[in-house]
N, C-alpha and C positions, 0 to 999 in steps of 0.2 A: 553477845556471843562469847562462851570461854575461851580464852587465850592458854589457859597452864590445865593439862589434865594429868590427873593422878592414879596410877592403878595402885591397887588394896586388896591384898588377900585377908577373904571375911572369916578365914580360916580359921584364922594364927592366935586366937584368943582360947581362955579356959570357960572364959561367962559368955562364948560363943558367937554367932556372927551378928547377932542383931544390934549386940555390942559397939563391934566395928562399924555397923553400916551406922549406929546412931552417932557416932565420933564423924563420921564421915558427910552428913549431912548435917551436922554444926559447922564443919570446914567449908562448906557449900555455903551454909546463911553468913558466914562473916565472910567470904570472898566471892562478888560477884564475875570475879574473873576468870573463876575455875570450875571446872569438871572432873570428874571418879570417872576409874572403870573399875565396878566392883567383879571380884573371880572369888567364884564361890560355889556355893549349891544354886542353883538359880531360880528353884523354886521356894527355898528357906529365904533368899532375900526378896523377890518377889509377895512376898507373904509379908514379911516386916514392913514392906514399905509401903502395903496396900492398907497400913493400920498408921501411917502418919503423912503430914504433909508434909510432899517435897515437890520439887523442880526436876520432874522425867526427863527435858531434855537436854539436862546438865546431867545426865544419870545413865551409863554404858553397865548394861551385866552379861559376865562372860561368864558360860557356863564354866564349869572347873570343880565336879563335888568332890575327886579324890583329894584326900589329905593326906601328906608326908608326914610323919611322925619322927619325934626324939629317935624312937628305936627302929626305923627306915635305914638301911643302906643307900646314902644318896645317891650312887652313881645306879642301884636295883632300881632304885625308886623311878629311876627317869623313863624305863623301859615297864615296869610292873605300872604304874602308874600314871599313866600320858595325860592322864586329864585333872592333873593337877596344877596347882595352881605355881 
């Protein structure tokens, strides 16, 4: 059972979430201790991870597809935007 979980926004990359979610399942094979919750598109990481092997129930997805942007007003963003990440 994981003892340390980590949430990850699959957002926040330019080369995209599949990116992240494969950074994030190396972090999985070298630590048996830990768990992700990935916040993301849920169907884009869904999709990635239905094309490699990993460990589902070390593996939390929270939906979350809106993305904040550089040119976002943060404090707009929080009300325009609730299901971000």
């Amino acid at each position: 059972m994981a003892t340390y979980k980590i949430a990850i926004d699959t957002l926040g990359s330019d080369k995209g979430p599949e990116t992240i979610v494969q950074g994030a399942l190396m972090a999985l094979a070298e630590n048996p201790e830990l768990s992700v919750a990935l916040f993301g598109d849920e169907q884009v990481i869904r999709a990635y991870l239905a094309t490699v092997e990993h460990d589902a129930d070390r593996i939390e997805i929270v939906h979350a597809p809106d993305a904040i942007t550089n040119y976002d007003n943060p404090m707009e963003a929080i009300f325009k935007k609730p299901e971000s990440s």
